[in-house]
C-alpha positions as CSV (number, residue, x, y, z in Angstrom):
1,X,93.7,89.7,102.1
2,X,90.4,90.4,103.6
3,X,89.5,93.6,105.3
4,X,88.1,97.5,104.8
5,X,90.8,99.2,102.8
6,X,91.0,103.0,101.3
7,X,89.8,105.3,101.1
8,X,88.5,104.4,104.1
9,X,89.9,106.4,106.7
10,X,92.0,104.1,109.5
11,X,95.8,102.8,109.8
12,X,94.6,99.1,109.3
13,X,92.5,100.1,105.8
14,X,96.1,101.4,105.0
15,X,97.8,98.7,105.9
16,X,96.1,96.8,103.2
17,X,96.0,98.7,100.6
18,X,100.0,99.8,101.1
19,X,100.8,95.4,101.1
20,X,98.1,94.6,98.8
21,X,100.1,96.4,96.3
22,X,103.5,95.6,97.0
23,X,102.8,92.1,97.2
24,X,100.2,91.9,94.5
25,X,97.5,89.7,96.1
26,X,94.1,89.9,96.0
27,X,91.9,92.2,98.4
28,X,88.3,91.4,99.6
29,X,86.9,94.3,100.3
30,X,84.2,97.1,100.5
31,X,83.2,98.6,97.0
32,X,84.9,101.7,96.4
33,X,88.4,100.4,97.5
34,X,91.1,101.8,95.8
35,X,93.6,98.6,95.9
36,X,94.3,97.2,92.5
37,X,93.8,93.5,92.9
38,X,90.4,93.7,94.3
39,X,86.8,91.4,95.2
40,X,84.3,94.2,96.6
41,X,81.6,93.3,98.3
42,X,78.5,95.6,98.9
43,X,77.8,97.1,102.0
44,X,76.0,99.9,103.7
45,X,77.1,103.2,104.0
46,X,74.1,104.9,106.2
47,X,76.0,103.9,109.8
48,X,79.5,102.3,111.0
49,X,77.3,99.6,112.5
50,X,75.2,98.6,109.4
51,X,78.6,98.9,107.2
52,X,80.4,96.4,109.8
53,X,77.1,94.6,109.7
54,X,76.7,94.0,105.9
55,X,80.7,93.5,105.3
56,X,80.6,91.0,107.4
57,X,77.7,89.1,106.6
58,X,79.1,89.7,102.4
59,X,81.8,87.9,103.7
60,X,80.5,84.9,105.6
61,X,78.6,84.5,102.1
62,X,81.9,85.1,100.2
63,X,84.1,82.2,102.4
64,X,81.2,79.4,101.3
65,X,81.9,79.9,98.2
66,X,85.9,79.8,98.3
67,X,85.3,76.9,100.4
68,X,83.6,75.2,97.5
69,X,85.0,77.1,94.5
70,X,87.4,75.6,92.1
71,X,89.9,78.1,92.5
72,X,91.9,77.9,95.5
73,X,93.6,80.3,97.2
74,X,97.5,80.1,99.2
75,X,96.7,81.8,101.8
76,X,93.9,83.6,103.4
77,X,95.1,86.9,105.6
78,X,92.2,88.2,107.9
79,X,92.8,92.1,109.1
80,X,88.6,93.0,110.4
81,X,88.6,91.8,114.2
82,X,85.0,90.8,113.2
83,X,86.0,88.6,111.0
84,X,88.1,85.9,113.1
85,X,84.9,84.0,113.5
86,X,85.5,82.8,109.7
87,X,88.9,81.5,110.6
88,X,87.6,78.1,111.8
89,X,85.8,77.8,108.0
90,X,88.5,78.9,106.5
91,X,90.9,76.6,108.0
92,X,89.3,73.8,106.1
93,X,90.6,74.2,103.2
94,X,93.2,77.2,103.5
95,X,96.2,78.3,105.5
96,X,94.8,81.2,107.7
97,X,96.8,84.3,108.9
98,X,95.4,87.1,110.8
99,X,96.9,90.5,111.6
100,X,95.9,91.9,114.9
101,X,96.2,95.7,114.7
102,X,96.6,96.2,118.4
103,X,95.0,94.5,121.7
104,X,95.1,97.6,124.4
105,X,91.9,99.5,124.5
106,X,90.5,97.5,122.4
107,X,86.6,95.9,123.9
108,X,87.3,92.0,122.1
109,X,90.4,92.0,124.1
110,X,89.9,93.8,127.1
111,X,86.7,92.4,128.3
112,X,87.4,88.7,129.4
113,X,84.1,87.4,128.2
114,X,84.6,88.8,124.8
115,X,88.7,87.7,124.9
116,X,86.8,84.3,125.6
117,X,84.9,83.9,122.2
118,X,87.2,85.9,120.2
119,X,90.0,83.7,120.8
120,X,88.6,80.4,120.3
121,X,88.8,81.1,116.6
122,X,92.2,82.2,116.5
123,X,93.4,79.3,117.8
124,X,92.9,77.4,114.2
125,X,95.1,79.9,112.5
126,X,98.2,79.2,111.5
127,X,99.8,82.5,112.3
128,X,98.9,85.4,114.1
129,X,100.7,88.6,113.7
130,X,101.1,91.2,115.7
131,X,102.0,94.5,114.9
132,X,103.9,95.4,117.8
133,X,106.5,94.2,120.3
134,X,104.5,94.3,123.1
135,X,101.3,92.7,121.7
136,X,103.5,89.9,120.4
137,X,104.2,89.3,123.9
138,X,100.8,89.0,125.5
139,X,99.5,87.4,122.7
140,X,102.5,84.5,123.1
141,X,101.1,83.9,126.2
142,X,97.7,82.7,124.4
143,X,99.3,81.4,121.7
144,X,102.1,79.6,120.5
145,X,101.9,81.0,116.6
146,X,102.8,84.5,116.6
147,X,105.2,86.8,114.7
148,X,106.1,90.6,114.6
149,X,105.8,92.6,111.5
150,X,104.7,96.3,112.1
151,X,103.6,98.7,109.4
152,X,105.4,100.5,107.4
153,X,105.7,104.1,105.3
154,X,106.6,104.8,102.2
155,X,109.1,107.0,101.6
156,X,109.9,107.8,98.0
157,X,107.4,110.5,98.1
158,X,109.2,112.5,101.2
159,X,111.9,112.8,98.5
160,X,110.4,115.1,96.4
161,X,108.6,117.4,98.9
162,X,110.8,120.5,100.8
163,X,108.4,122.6,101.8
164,X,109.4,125.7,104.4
165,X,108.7,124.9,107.9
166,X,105.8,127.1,109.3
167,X,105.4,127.7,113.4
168,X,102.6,125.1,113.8
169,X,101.9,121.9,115.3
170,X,100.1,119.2,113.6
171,X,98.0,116.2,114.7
172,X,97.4,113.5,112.2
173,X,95.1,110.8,112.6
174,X,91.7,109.2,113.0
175,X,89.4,112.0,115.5
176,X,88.1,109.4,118.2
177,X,89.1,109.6,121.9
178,X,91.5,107.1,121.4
179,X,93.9,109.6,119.9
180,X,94.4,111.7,122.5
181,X,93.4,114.9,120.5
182,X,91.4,116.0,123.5
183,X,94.8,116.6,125.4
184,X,96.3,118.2,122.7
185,X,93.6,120.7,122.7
186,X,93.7,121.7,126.5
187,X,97.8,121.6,126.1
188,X,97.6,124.5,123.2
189,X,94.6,126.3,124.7
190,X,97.2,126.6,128.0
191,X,100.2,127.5,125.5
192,X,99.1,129.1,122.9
193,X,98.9,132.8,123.7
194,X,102.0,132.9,124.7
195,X,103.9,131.7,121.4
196,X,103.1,132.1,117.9
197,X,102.6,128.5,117.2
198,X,99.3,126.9,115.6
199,X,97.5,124.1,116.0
200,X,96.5,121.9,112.1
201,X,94.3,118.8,112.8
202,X,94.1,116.1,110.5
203,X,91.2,114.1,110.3
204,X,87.8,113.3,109.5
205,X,84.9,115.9,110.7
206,X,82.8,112.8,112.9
207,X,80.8,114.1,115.7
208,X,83.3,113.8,117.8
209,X,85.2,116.1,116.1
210,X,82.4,118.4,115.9
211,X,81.7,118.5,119.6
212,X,85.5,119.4,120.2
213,X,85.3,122.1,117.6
214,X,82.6,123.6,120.1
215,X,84.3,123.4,123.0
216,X,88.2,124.5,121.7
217,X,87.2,127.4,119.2
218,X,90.8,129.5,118.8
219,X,91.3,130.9,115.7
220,X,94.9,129.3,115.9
221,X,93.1,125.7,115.7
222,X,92.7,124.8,112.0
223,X,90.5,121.5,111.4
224,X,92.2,120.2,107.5
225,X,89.3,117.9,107.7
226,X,90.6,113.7,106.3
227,X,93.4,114.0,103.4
228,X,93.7,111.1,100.9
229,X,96.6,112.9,98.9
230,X,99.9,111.7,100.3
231,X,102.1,114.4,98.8
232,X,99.5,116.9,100.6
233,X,99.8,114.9,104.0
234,X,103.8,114.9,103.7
235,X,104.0,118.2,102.9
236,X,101.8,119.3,106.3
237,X,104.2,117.0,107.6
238,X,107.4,118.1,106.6
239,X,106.2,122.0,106.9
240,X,105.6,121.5,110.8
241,X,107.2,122.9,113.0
242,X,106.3,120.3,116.0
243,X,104.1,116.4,115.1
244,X,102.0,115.1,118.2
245,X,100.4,112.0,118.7
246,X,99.3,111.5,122.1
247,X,97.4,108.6,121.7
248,X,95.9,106.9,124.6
249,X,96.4,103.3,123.5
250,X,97.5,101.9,119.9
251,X,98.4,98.7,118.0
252,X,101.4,100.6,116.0
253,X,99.8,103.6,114.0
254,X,101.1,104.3,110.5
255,X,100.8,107.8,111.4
256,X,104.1,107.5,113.9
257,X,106.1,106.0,111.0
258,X,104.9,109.2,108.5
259,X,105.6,111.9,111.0
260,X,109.0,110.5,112.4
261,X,109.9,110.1,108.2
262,X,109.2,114.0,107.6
263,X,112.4,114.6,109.7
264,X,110.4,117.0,111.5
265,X,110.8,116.7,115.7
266,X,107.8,114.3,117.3
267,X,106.3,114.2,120.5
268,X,104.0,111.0,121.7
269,X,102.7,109.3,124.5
270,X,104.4,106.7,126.7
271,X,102.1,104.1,126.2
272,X,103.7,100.8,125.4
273,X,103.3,100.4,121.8
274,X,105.5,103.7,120.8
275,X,107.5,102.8,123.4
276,X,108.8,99.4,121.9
277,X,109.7,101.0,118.3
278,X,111.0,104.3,119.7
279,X,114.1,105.0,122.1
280,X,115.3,108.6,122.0
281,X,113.9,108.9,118.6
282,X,111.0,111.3,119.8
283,X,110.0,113.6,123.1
284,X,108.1,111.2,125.4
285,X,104.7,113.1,127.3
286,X,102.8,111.5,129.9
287,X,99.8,109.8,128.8
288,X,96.4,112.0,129.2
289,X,98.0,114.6,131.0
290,X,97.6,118.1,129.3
291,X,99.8,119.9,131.2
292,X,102.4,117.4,131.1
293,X,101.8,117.8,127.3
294,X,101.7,121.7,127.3
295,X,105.4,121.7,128.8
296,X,107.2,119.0,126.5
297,X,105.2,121.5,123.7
298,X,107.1,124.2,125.0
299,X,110.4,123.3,125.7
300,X,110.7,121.5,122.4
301,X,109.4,124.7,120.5
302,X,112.5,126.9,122.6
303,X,115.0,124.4,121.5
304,X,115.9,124.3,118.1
305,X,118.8,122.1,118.6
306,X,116.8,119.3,120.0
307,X,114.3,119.8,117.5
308,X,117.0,119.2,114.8
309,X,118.5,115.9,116.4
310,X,115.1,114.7,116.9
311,X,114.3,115.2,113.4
312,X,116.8,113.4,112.3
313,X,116.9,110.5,114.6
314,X,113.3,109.8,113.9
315,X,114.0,109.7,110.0
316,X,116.7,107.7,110.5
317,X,114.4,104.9,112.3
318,X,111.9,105.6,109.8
319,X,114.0,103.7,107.3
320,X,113.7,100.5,108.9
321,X,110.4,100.4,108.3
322,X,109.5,100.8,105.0
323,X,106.9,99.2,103.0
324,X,109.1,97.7,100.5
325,X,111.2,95.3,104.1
326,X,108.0,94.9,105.5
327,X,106.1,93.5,102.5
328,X,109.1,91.6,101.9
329,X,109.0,89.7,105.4
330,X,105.5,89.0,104.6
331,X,106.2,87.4,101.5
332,X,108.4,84.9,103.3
333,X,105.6,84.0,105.7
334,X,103.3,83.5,103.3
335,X,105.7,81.3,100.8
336,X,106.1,79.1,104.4
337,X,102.6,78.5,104.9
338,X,101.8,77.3,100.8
């Protein structure tokens, strides 16, 4: 596998990491990874562009020499969007997948002119996967080599954590304005004198996060800062009272599959790509639409009923999508492609 993986911070670095060691493979990465089976290259810490840069150059360097190396590889599974331009090397000596953690919102695919050069490349693999339903579709009209298999969660450690549910709602997930968080914000500042409910964040500090700390400053808002310890995150998790993700676009976020796991009630956005994995599993709110937001908020947080059935329809599609099934179906793909 080739990609950033954790503790980086981001649903695709734990995606990696969560198959890497399932399956067993080996991971070419960024130094610092903690995947077992690991290659990691060097690269620079100072900015997100001169990391991107440097990883991707360290790779370029890194597929000469498998292309010339005497030990050869199965398969080869790209996961770094800036790294499909190695798929046509690649393809000269290995079978090349590539997992495409989500097209909507996205620059390479929503700009024409970079769809243009992006996709040439992909056109050599011999498999593209998509991570969910909806992506599978638009990208089948591109290509004719695509498969679903969405992430996964782990649940074995949601077994051994029942902690007391607290009034608060919690947001979990990487602080960038693709998440939403900016909603949730204006929904609690317009709901949250009049219940008793706070407001956890989880996530890094960026300066994005920073700025919305300036303009949202409620002592009820509690920024957790990023969390690498699972049993912490499922025990935030299980311990809330409400999980939102109102996400303005997605590929299929881990983060859905922890929070609906926790048995706890879930409310997210009806964009496309929680739409195709969730029916009446979790409280639909209108996408960037605070208000809309502040009312689903409250009507859920009156009900306990419906926060009960919601709880435990959402854990009950949880386990469909465990890491153990989905590292499983990946296993199959690769054992066709050797």
């Amino acid at each position: 596998m080739v990609g950033f993986s954790s503790p980086q911070e981001g649903g695709s670095e734990r995606h990696i990491y969560e198959l890497s060691n399932n399956l067993g493979v080996n991971v070419l990465t960024q130094r610092g990874t903690i995947c077992k089976n690991k290659i990691e290259l060097p690269t620079l810490k100072s900015s997100i562009f001169l990391r991107n840069l440097t990883f991707l150059i360290s790779c370029f360097f890194y597929t000469l020499y498998l292309l010339s190396s005497k030990r050869r590889y199965d398969v080869i599974h790209i996961h770094e969007n800036l790294l499909y331009f190695l798929v046509p090397l690649l393809s000269l000596r290995y079978s090349v997948i590539v997992t495409i953690h989500g097209i909507n919102g996205f620059k390479f695919y929503d700009n024409k002119l970079y769809w243009f050069f992006f996709r040439q490349p992909l056109k050599l693999a011999n498999r593209l996967i998509a991570v969910n339903i909806e992506d599978k579709k638009k990208l089948s009209e591109t290509f004719k080599n695509v498969v679903y298999i969405p992430n996964g969660v782990d649940l074995s450690i949601y077994k051994e954590i029942s902690p007391k549910i607290e009034n608060k709602i919690t947001f979990i997930g990487r602080i960038h304005e693709q998440k939403g968080l900016l909603y949730l914000l204006e929904a609690f500042n317009k709901i949250g004198e009049e219940t008793n409910l706070e407001l956890d964040i989880i996530g890094e500090i960026n300066d994005y996060a920073r700025d919305l700390k300036k303009k949202f400053t409620s002592k009820k808002i509690k920024w957790l800062g990023y969390m690498s310890d699972r049993k912490a995150i499922v025990t935030q998790l299980k311990s809330s009272k409400i999980i939102v993700l109102p996400s303005l676009w997605e590929g299929l976020p881990l983060t859905l599959f922890e929070a609906l796991a926790s048995g706890r009630p879930v409310i997210v956005s009806d964009i496309p790509a929680f739409k195709s994995v969730i029916k009446d599993q979790a409280f639909f709110s209108k996408v960037a639409h605070s208000e809309d937001l502040a009312d689903k908020i409250l009507s859920l947080n009156k009900n306990k009923k419906l926060q009960e059935e919601l709880g435990k329809k959402g854990k009950k599609l949880a386990d469909k999508y465990t890491w153990v099934k989905i590292s499983k179906d990946l296993e199959k793909l690769y054992s066709s492609l050797k």
